[in-house]
N, C-alpha and C positions, 0 to 999 in steps of 0.2 A: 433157354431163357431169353427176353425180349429187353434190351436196354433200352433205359429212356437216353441215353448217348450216342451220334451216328459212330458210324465206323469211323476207327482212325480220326479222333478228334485228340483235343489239347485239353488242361487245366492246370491250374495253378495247387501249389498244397494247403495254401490260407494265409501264413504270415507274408508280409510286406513292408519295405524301409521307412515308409510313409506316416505322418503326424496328422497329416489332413485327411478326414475318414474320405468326404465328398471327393476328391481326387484319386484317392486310391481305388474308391467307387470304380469311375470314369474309368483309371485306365484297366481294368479289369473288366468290363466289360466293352471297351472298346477294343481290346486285344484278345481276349479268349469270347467273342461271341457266341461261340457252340456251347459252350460250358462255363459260364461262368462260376464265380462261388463269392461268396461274403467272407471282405477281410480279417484281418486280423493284423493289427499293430502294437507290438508290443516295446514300439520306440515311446508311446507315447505314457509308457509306465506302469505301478504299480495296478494290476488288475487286467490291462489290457495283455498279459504275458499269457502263453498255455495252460498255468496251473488256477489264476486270478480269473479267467476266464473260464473255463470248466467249473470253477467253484460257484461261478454264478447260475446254473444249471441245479445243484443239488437244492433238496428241496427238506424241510425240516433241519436241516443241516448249516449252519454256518464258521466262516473265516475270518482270519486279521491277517494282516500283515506284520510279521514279527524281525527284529535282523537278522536270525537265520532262514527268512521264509514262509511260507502259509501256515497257517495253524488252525486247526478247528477248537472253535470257543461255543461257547451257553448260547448268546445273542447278535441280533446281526451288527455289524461290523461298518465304520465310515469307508473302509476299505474296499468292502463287499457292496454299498450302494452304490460305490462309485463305476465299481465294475460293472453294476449291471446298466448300471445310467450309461455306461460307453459301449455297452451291448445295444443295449433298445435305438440308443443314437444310430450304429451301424446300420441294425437295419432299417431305417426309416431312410438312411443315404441308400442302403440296396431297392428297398420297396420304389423309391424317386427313382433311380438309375435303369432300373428293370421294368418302368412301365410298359404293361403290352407284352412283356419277355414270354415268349413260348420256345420249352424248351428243357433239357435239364442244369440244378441250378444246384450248386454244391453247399453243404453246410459242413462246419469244422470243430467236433469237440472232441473233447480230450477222455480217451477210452478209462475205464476202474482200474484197470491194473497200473496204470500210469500215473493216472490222480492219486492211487492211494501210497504210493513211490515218491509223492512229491511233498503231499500234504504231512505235518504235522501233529498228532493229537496235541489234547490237551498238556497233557502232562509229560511232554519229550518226544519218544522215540517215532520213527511213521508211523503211518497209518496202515501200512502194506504189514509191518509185524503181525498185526493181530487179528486173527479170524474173523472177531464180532466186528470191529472197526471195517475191514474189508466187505463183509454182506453187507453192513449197513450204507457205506458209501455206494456200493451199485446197485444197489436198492433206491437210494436218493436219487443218484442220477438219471436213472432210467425213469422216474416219472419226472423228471426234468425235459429228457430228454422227447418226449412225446409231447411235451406243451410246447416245446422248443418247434417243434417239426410241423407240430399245428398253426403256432402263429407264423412262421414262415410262408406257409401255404395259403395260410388268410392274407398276405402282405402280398405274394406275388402270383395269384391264384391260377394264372395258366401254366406256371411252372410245374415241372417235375423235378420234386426236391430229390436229394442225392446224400447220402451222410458218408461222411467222413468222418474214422473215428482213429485217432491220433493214437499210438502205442508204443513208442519209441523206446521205454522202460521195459516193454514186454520180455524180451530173450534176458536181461539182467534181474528180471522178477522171477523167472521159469529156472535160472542157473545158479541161487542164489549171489547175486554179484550186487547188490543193493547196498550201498553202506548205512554203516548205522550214524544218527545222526553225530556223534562225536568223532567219525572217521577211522576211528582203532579197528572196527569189526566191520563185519557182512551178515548180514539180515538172513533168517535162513529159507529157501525155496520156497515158494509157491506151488502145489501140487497140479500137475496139470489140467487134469480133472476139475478140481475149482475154480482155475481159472478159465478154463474153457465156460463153464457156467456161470460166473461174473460175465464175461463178455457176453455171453445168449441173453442173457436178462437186460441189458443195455442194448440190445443187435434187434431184438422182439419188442422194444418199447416203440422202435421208430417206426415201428406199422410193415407188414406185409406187403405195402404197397411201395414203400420207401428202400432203395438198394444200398444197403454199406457196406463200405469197404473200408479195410483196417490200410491205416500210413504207419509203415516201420521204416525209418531208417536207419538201419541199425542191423549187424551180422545176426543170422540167426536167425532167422523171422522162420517162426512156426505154423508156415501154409495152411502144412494139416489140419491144427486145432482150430484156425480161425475159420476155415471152411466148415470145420462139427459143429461151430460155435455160430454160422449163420449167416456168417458175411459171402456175398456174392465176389467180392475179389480183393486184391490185397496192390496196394501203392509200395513198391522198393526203391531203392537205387541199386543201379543194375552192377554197378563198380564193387559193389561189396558180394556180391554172391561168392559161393564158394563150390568146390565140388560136392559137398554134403548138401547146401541148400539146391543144388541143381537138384540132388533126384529126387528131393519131396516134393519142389515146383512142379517139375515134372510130371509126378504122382498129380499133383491138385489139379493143376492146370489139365491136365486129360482126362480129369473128372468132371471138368467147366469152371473151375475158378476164373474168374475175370484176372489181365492182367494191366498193372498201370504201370509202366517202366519209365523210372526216373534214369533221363541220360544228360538233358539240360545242366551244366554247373549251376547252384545255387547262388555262387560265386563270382565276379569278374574275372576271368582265365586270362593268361598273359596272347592269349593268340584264342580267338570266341572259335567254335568249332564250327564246323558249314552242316547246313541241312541234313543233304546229302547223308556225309558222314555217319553224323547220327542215325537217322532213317537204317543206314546199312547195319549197324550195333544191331537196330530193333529187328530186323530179316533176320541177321546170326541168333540174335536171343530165340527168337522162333527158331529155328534149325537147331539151335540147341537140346530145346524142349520136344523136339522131334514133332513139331506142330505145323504146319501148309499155313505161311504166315497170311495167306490170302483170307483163310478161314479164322486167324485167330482177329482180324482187323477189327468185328464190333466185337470184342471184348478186348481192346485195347486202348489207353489213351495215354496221351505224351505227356509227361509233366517234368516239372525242375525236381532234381537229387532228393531235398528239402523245401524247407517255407526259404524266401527269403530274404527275412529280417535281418540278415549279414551281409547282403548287397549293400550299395549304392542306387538311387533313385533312376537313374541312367540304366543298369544293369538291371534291371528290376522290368524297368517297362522291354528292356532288349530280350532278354531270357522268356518273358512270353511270345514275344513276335516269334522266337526263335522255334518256342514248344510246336505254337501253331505254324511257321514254315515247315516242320521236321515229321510234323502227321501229313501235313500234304504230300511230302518228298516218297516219305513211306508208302500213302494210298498208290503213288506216281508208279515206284518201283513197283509195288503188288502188280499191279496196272498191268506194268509191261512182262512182266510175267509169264500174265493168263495166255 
């Protein structure tokens, strides 16, 4: 397969510490210029968060904001226009920011098994308990999602959009580990099987032409199923792997899963880690997977652990310089290698 991404490039995961869309713009595209992607601030409150934001996406379908959280209600919601009002804003600051941008350009929403983990029905419990609730949401999303991917494309028309589809909830929705919303109990399993088929019908909305890759960060992550499910590669943090997710990686990865290895802290670290350093993680990761890291380079790209919305504005614009020194350092070693 042919990425619209060069070899050994950077991105960010989408959230950022930032209040001001127009600056978080700027420095996102002035620090990941190979890959940029449209923010995401969920400093700035209710709507702009992962779940307030994905909700703006579904279509037939509307939310509130309630004090335990999202909730799906009859009608739309001051909650919900707000959020979409701080969507269209974002990208009119990407659309400004990216004039002329030729290139691939990242978008970030939040996948159905995740949304429906987070959201609320009507009447209590998630929306992830119940079978109908679940088709119906990634039913909604996914033609969300394809209006979403089109007016991106009409905003930044030389771009090669890119999706991102958030699932952090996934391994806790697949192991039943969900609580219920009172806290006493656990929500029960997810069958593979349908979730793998929630995610295809959300993964096939974004067009054929469009490559997503599923963001877990989180133990667990089910290679396998996202790979049956359509996605060209999958975003981890490499710190959480375990001996059991090595050989499924392993398995995907030598079948062509794309990989995006989160080694960047999302975090301010008491001592920032060097290039270098990191670079070397990403060669062992490849040695690991028993893959010629020289060949895995365009299906690689360097990102932070997570989004992050937990930095500091300082740490924030450092941790990209950092993604983007750490692909070079990488291409540098492959380099001397050959």
């Amino acid at each position: 397969m042919t990425y619209p991404w060069k070899p050994a490039v950077a991105t960010g995961m989408g959230s950022l510490p930032y209040v001001d869309r127009d600056e978080a713009t700027r420095v996102v595209v002035g620090e990941l210029p190979d890959f940029p992607h449209v923010p995401e601030l969920p400093r700035r409150g209710a709507g702009s968060d992962m779940t307030g934001r994905g909700a703006t996406f579904l279509k037939e379908l509307h939310v509130d904001l309630q004090p335990s959280g999202w909730r799906l209600i009859e009608g739309e919601s001051i909650d919900e226009r707000r959020a979409r009002s701080d969507l269209h804003a974002d990208l009119e600051a990407m659309q400004f920011a990216a004039y002329g941008y030729t290139g691939p350009l990242k978008i970030q929403i939040v996948g159905p098994l995740t949304l429906a983990a987070t959201l609320e029905r009507a009447r209590g419990e998630r929306a992830i308990a119940d079978h109908g609730a679940r088709r119906d949401l990634a039913e909604s999303l996914a033609e969300g999602v394809a209006e979403h991917v089109a007016d991106v494309a009409r905003r930044v028309p030389e771009a090669s959009v890119v999706m991102q589809l958030d699932e952090p909830s996934l391994p806790a929705v697949l192991a039943g580990e969900i609580p219920t919303v009172s806290g006493y109990g656990r929500l029960r399993a997810v069958d593979e099987s349908e979730a793998e088929s929630l995610l295809r019908s959300v993964i096939e909305a974004a067009g054929s032409d469009v490559p997503v890759v599923v963001h877990c960060c989180a133990r667990r992550v089910p290679t396998a199923l996202l790979q049956r499910a359509g996605a060209v590669g999958v975003a981890l943090d490499v710190d959480l792997l375990n001996r059991d997710d090595m050989k499924e990686l392993t398995e995907t990865v030598d079948a062509g899963l794309a990989l995006w290895p989160g080694v960047v802290p999302s975090t301010p670290p008491n001592t920032p880690p060097a290039e270098r350093e990191l670079a070397q993680r990403v060669v062992g990761l490849c040695r690991r997977l028993d893959q010629d890291p020289r060949e895995m380079a365009e299906r690689m790209v360097i990102t932070p652990v997570c989004g992050l919305a937990g930095a500091d504005v300082g740490w924030a614009r450092q941790a990209y310089t950092l993604a983007r020194s750490t692909a070079r350092a990488f291409a540098d070693i492959v380099g001397d290698e050959q």
